[in-house]
MINUBA-427749 format. One record per residue: residue in three letters; residue number from 0; x, y, z of N, C-alpha, C in turn. Coordinates in steps of 0.001 Angstrom, whole numbers, plus 524288, in hexadecimal, padded with zeros to 5 digits. Example, Ala and Ser with C-alpha at 12.3 -4.5 7.8 and 13.67 -1.06 7.14 Angstrom:
BEGIN
 residuo num  n.px  n.py  n.pz ca.px ca.py ca.pz  c.px  c.py  c.pz
     ALA   0 83386 7E9C6 81E78 8300C 7EE6C 81E78 83390 7F31C 81E78
     SER   1 83232 7F736 81BA8 83566 7FBDC 81BE4 83264 8001E 81EBE
//
This chain:
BEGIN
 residuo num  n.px  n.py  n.pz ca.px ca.py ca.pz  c.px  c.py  c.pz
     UNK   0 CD5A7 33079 0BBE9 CD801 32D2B 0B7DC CD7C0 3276C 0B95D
     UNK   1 CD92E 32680 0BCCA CD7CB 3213A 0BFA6 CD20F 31F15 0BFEB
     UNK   2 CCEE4 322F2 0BED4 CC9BA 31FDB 0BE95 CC80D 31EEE 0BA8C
     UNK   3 CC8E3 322B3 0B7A6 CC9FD 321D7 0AFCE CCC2B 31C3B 0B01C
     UNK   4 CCEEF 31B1E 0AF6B CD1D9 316A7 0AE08 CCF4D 31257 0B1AC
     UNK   5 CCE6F 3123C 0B59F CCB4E 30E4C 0B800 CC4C4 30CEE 0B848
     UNK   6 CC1F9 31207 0B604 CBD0D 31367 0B575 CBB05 30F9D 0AFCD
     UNK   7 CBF3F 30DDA 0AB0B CBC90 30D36 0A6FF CB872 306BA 0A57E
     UNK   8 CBA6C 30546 0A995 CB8FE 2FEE0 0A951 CB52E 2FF8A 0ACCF
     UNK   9 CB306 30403 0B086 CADDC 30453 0B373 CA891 307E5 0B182
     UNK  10 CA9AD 30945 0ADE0 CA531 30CF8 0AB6F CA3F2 30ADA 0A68A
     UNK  11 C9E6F 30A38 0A525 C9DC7 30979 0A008 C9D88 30C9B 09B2F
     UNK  12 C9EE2 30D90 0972B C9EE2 30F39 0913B C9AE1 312E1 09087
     UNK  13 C9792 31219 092E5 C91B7 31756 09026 C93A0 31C08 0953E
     UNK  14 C94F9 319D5 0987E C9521 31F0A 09E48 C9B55 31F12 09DED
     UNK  15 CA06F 31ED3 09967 CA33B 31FA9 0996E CA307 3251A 09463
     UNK  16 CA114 32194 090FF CA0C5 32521 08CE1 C9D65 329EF 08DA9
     UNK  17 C99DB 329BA 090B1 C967E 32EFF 092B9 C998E 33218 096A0
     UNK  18 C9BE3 32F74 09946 CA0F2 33169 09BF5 CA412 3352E 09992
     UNK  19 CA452 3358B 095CC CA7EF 33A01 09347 CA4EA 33F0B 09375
     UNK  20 C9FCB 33DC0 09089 C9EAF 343D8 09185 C9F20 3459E 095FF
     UNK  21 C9D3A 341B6 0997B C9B8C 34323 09E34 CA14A 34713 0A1EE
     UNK  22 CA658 34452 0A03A CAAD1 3479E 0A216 CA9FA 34C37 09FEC
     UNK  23 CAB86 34BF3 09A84 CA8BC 351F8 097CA CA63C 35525 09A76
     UNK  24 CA0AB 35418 09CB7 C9C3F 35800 09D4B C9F00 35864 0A3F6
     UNK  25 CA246 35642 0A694 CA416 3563E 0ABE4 CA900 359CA 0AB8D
     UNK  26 CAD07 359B8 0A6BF CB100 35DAD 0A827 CAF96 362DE 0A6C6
     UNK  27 CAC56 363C9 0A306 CA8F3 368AA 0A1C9 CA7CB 36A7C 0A5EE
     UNK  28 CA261 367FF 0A959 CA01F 368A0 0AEBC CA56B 36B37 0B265
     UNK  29 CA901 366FB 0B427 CAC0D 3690D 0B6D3 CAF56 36F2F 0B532
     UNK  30 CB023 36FC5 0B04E CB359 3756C 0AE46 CADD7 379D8 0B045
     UNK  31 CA9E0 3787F 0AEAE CA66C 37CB0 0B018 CA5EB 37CD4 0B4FC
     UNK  32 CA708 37A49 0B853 CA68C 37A55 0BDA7 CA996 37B2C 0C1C1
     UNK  33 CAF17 37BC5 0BFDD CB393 37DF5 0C187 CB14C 384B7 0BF18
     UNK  34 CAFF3 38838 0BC22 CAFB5 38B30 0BB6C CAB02 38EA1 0BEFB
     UNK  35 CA6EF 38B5B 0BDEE CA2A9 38ACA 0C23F CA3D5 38D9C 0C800
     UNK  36 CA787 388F8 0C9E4 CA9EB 38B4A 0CEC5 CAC80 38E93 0D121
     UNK  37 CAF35 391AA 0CB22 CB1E8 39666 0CC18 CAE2E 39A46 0CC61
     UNK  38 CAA09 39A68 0C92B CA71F 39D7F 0C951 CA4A1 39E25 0CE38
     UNK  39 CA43A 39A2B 0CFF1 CA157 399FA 0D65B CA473 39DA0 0D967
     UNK  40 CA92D 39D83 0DA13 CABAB 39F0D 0DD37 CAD97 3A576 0DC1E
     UNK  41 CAA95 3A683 0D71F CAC4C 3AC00 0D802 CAA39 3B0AE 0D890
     UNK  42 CA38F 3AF93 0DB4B CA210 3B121 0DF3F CA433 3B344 0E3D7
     UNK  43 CA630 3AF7B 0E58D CA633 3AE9E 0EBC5 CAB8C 3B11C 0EC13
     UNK  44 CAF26 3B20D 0E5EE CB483 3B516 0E702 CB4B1 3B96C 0E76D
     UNK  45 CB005 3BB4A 0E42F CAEE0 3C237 0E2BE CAECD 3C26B 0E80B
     UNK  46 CAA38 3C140 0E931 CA5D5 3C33D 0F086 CABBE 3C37C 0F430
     UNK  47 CAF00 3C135 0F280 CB5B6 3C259 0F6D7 CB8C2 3C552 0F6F2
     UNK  48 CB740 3C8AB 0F10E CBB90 3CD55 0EDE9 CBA0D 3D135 0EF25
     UNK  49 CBC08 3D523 0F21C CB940 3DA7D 0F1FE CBBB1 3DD16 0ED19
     UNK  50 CB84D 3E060 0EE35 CB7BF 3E487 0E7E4 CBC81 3E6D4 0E8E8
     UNK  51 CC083 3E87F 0EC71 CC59F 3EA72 0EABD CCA1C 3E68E 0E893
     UNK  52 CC790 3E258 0E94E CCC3B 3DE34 0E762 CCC23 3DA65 0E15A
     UNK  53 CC71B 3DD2E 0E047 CC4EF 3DB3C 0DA79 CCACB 3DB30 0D7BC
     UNK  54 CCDA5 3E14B 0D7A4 CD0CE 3E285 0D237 CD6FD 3E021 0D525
     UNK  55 CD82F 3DF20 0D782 CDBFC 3DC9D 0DAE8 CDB8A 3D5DF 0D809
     UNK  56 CD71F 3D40C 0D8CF CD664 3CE50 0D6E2 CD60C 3CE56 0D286
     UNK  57 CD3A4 3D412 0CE8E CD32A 3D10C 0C94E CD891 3D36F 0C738
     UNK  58 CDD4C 3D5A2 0C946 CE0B1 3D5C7 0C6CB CE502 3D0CC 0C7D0
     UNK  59 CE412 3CE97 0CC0F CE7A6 3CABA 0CD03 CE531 3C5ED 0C96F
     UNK  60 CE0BC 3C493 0C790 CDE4C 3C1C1 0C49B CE018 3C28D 0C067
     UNK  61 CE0B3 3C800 0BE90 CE1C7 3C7D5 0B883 CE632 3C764 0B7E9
     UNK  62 CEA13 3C9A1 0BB0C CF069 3C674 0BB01 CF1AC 3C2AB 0BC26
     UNK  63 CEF09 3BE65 0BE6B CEEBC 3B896 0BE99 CEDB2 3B747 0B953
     UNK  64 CE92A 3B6C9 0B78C CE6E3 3B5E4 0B37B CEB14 3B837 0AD5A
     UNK  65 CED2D 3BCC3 0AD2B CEF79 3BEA6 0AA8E CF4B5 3BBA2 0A980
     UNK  66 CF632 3BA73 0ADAB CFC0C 3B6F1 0ADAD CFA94 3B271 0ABC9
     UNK  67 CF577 3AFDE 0AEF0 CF495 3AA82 0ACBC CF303 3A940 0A6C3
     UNK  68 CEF51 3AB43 0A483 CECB0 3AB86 09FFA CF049 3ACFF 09CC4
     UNK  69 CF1E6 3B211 09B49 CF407 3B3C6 099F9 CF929 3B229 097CD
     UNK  70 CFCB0 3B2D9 09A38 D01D2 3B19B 09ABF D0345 3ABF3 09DA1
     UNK  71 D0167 3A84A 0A0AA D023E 3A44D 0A1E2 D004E 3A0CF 0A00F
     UNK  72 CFAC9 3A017 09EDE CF981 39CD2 09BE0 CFA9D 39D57 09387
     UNK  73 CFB48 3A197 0934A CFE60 3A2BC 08DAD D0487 3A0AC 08CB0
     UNK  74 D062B 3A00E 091D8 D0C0B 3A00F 09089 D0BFC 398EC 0909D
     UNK  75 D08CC 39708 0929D D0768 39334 093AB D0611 38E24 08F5C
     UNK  76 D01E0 39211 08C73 CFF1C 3903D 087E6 D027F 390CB 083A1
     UNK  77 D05DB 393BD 0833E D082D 394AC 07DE7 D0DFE 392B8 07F2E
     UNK  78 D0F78 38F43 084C3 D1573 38CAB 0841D D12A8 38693 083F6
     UNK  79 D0D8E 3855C 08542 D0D98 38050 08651 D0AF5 37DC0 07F5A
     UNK  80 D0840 3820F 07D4F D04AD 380D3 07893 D078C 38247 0732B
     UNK  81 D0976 3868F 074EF D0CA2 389C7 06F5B D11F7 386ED 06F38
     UNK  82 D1660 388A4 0728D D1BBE 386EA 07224 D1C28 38242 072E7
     UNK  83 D19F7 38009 07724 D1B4A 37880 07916 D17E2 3769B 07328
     UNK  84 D13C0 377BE 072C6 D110B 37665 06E3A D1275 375BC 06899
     UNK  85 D1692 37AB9 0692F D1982 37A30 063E7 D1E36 37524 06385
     UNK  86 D20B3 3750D 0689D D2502 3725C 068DD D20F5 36B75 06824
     UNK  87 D1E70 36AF4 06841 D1A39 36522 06886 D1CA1 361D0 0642C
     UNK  88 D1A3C 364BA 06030 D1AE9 35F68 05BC2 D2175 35ED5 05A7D
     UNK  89 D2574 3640D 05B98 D2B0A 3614B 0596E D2CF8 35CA3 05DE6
     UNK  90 D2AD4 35F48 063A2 D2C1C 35A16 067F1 D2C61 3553E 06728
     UNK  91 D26FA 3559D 063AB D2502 34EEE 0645D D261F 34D66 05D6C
     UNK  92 D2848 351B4 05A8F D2AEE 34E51 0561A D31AF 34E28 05765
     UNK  93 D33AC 35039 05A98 D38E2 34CF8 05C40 D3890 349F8 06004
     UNK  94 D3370 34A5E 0635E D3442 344FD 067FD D32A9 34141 06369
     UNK  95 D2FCF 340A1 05FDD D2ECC 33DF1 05CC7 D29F8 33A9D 05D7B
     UNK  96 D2649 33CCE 06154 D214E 33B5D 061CF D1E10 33C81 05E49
     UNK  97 D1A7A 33684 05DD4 D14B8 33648 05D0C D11EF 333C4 05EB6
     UNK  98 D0B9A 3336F 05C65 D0919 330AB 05DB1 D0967 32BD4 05C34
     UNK  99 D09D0 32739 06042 D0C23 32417 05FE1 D07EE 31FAF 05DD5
     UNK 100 D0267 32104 05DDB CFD2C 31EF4 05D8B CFD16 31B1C 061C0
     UNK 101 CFDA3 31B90 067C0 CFEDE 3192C 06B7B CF835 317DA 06D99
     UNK 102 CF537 31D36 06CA4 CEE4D 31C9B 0703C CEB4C 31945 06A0E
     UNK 103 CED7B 31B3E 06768 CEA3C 3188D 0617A CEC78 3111C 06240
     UNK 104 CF05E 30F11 06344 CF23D 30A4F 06194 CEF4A 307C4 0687C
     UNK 105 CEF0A 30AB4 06CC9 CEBA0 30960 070AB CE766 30817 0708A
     UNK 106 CE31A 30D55 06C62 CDEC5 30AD8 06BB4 CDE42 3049E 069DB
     UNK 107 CE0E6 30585 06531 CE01E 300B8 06127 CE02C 2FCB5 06593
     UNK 108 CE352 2FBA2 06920 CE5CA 2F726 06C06 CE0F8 2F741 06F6D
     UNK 109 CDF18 2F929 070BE CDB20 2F8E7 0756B CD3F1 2F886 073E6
     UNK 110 CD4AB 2F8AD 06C2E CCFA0 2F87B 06974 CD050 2F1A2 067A9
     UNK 111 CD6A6 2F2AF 066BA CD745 2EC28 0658F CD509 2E7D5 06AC0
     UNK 112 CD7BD 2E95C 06D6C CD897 2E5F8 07322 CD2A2 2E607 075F4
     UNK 113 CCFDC 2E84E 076C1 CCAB8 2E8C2 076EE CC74A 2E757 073C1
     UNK 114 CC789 2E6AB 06E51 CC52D 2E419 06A56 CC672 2DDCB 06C14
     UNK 115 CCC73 2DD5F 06CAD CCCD4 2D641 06D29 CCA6C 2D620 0720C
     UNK 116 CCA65 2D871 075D9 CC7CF 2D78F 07CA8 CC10B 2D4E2 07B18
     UNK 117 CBEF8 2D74D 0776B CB98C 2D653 075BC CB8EC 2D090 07229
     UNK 118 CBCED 2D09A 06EA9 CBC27 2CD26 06C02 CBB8C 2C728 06EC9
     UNK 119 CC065 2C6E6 07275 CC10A 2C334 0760D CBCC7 2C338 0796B
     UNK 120 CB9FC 2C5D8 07A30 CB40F 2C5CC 07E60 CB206 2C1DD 07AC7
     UNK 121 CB0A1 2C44A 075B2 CAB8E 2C378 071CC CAEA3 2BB84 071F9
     UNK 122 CB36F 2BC0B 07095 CB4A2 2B5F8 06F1C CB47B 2B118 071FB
     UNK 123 CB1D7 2B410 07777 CAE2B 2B19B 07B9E CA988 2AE60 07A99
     UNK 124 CA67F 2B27D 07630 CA28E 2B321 077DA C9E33 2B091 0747A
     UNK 125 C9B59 2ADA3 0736E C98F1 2AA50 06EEF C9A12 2AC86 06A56
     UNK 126 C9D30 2A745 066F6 C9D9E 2AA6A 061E7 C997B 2A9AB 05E5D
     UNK 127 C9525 2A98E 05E91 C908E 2A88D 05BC4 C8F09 2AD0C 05BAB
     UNK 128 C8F74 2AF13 05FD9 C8A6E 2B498 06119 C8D9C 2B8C9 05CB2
     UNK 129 C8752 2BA65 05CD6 C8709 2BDED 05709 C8A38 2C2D0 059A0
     UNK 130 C893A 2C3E7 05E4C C8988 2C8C5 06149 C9250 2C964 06104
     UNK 131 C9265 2C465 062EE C97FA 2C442 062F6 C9A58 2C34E 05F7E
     UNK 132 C985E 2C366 05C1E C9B15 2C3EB 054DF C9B28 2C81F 054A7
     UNK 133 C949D 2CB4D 054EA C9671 2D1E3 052F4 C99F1 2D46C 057BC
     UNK 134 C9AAE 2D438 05CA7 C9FA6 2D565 05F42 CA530 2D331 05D53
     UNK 135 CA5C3 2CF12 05CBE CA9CA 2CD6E 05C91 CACD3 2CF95 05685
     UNK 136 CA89E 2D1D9 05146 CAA94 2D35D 04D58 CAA32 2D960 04DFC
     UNK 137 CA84F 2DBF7 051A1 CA937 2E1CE 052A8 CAFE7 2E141 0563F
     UNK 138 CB06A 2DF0B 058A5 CB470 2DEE8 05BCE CBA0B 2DD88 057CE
     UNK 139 CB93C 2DC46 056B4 CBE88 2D946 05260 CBDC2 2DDA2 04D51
     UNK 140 CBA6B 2E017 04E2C CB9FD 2E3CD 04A3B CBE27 2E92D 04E51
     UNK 141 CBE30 2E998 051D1 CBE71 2EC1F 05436 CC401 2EBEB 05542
     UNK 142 CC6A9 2E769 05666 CC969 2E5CB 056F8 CCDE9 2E77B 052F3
     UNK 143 CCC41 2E55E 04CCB CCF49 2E6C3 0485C CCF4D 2EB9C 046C7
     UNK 144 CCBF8 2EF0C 04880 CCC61 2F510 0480E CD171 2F6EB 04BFA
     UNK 145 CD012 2F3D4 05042 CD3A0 2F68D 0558A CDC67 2F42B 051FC
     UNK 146 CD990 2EFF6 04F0F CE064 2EDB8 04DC1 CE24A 2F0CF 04959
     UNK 147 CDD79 2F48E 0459C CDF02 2F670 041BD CDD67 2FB4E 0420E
     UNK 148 CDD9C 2FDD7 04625 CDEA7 30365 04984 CD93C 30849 04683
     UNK 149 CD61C 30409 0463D CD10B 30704 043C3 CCC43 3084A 04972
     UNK 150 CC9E5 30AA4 04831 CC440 30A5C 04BCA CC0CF 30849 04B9A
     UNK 151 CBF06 30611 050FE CBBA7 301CB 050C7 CB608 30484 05173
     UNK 152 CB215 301AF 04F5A CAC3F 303E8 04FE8 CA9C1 3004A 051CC
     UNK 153 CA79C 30202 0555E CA461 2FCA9 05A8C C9F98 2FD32 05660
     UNK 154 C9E59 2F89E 058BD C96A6 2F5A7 054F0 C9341 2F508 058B7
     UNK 155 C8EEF 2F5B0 0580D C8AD8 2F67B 05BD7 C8565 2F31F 05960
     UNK 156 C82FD 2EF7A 05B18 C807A 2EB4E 05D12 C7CAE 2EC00 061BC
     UNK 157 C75F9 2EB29 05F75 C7186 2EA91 061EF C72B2 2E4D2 06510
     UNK 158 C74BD 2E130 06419 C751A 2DC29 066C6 C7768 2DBF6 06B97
     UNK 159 C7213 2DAD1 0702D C7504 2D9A3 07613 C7832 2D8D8 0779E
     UNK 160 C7989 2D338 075E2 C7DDF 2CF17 0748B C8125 2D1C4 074EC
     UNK 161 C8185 2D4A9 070FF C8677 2D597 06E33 C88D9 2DAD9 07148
     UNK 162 C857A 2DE62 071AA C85A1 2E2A0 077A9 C86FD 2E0B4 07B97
     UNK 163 C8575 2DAA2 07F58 C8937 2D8A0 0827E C8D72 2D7A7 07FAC
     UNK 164 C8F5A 2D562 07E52 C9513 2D2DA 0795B C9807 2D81F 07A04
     UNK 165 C95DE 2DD40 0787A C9921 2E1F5 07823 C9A29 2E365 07DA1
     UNK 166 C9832 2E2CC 080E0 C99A1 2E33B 0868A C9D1C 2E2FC 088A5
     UNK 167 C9C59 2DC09 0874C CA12E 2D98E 08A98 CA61D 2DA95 08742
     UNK 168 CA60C 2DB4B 08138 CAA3D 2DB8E 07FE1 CAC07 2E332 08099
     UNK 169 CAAE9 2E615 08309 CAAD8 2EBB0 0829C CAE70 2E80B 088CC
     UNK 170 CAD88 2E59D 08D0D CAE41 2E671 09177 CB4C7 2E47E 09239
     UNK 171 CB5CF 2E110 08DE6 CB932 2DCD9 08CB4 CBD08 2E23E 08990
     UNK 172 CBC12 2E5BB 08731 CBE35 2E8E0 08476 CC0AC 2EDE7 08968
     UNK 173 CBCEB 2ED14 08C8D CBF5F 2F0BC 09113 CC2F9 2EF75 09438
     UNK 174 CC30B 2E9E3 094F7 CC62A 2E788 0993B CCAB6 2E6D4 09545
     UNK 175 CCC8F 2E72C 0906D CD1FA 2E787 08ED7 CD3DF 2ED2E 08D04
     UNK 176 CD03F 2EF05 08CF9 CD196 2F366 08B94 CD39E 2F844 09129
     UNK 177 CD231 2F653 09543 CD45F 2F73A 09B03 CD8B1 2F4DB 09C0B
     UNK 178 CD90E 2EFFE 09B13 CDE8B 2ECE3 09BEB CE379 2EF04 097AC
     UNK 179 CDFA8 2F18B 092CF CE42E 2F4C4 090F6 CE8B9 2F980 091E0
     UNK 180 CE487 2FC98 0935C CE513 300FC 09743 CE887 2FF9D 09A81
     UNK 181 CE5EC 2FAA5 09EEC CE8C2 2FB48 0A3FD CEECA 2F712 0A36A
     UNK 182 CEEB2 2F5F2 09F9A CF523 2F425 09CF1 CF62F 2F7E1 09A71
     UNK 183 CF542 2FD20 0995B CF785 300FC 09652 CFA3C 301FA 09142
     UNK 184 CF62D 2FD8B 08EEA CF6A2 2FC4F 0886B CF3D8 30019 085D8
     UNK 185 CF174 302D7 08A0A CEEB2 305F0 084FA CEEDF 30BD2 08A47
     UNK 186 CED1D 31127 0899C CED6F 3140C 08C64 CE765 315BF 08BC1
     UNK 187 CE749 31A5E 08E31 CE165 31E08 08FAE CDF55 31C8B 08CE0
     UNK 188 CE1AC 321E9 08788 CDF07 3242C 08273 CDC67 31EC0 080A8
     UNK 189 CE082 31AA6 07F67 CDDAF 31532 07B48 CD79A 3149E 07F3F
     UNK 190 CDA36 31229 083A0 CD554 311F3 08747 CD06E 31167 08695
     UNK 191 CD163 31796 0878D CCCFA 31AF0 0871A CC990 31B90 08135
     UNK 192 CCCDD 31C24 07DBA CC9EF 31A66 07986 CC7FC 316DF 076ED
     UNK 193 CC927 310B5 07884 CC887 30B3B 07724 CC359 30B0B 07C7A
     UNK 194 CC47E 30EF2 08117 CBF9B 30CF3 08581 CBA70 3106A 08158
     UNK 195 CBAF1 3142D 07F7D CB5E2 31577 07CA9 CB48A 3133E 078DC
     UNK 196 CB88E 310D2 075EC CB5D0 30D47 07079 CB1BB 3079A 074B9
     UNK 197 CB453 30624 077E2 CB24A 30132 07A4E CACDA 303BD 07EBE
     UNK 198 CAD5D 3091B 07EF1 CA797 30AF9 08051 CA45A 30AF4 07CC4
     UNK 199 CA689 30CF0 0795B CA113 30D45 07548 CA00C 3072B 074B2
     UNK 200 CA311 302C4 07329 CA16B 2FD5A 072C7 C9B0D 2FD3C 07638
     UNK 201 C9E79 2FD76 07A91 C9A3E 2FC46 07EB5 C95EE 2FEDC 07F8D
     UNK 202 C963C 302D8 07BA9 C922A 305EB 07C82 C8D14 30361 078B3
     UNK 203 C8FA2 30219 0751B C8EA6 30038 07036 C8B25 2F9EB 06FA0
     UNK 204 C8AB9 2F8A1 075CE C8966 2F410 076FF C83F7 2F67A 07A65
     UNK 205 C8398 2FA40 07C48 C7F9C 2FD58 0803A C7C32 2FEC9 07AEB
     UNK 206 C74B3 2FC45 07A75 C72F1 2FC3C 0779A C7062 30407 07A34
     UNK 207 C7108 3049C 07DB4 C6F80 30AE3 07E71 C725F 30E51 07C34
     UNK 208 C777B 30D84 07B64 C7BB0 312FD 078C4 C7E20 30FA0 073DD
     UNK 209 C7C29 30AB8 0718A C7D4E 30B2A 06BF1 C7BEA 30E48 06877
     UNK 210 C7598 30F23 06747 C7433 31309 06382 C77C7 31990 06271
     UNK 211 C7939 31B22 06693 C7BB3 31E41 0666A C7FFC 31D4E 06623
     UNK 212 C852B 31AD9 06701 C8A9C 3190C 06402 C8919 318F6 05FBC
     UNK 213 C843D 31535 05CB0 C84AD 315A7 056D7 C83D9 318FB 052C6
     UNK 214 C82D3 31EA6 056AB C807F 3215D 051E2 C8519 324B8 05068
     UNK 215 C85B8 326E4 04C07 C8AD1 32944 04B6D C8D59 32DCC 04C1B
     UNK 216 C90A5 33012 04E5D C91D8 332B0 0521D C96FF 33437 04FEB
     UNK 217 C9833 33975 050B3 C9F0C 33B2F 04E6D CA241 33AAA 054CC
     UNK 218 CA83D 33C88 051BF CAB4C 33CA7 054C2 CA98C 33F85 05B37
     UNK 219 CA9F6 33E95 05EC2 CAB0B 340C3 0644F CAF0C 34180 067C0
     UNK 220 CB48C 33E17 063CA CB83F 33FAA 0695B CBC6D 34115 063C1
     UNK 221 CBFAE 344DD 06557 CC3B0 346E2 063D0 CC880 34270 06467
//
């Protein structure tokens, strides 16, 4: 967890975002490979068992197993899922909880606050250039989506220029959007989801993996 949180300002956006599958295809790997190893080993348990002690072990197995499965993990499943489960929703309508929209009003704050982090780059930066007009009116576009709790849609641009311009302002978007975090204005979840909108930005500036952001694509994350 500590490297999570300290890891995000050292890796870049294309080997973050490939990063996911890549855990994916690694906790899979690992489940098959814990199984793997049992299998290994039960060789080498038989070759230890003599044949009078076969029915000795497989009855103490099945009364292990019988208690556990059975009756322990049932009694288990049906006080923690069925009864606690039932008692859920009257709990939390006399504690009088809800959702308070606490990770939703985070995002906004951290799409806002990262939008102005950019703008202030761009108001650096020659105001002539064509390049920093079309940044500077994607950003403020971005900006007024983030104040009127809508979704923002990044724009994508053949111009060099303007691919550096998105750079520096993607880098300027990271460094407040960390200082958010690490003042604890915003938590994980926002985070984490304002760090993938500002990947794709940057991705979006990489003339090798634009064509593919733009083509159109359904939902992928639940």
């Amino acid at each position: 967890m500590t490297l999570a949180r300290r890891i995000a300002g050292r890796i870049s956006a294309r080997h973050r975002i490939a990063s996911y599958a890549v855990w994916d295809v690694a906790v899979l790997v690992l489940n098959v490979l814990a199984f793997v190893l049992v299998g290994l080993q039960l060789r080498a348990i038989a070759s230890r068992v003599n044949d009078g002690e076969w029915y000795g072990y497989a009855r103490c197995a099945a009364a292990v197993c019988a208690t556990v499965i059975v009756f322990t993990a049932f009694c288990v499943v049906l006080s923690t899922l069925v009864l606690q489960g039932l008692t859920l929703r009257p709990l939390m309508r006399w504690l009088g909880l809800r959702d308070d929209g606490t990770v939703t009003r985070e995002i906004h704050l951290a799409r806002a606050e990262t939008a102005r982090a950019a703008l202030r780059l761009l108001d650096g930066q020659e105001p002539r250039s064509p390049s920093v007009d079309v940044l500077r009116s994607e950003y403020r576009t971005r900006l007024q989506a983030a104040e009127s709790r809508t979704q923002p849609e990044a724009a994508a641009s053949d111009d060099p220029s303007l691919a550096a311009l998105q750079r520096q302002t993607v880098a300027a978007q990271r460094d407040v959007l960390r200082d958010l975090r690490a003042r604890q204005q915003i938590g994980d979840d926002a985070y984490h989801a304002v760090e993938e909108e500002i990947d794709l930005l940057e991705l979006t500036a990489d003339s090798r993996v634009r064509p593919l952001l733009c083509q159109p694509r359904g939902d992928h994350r639940d």
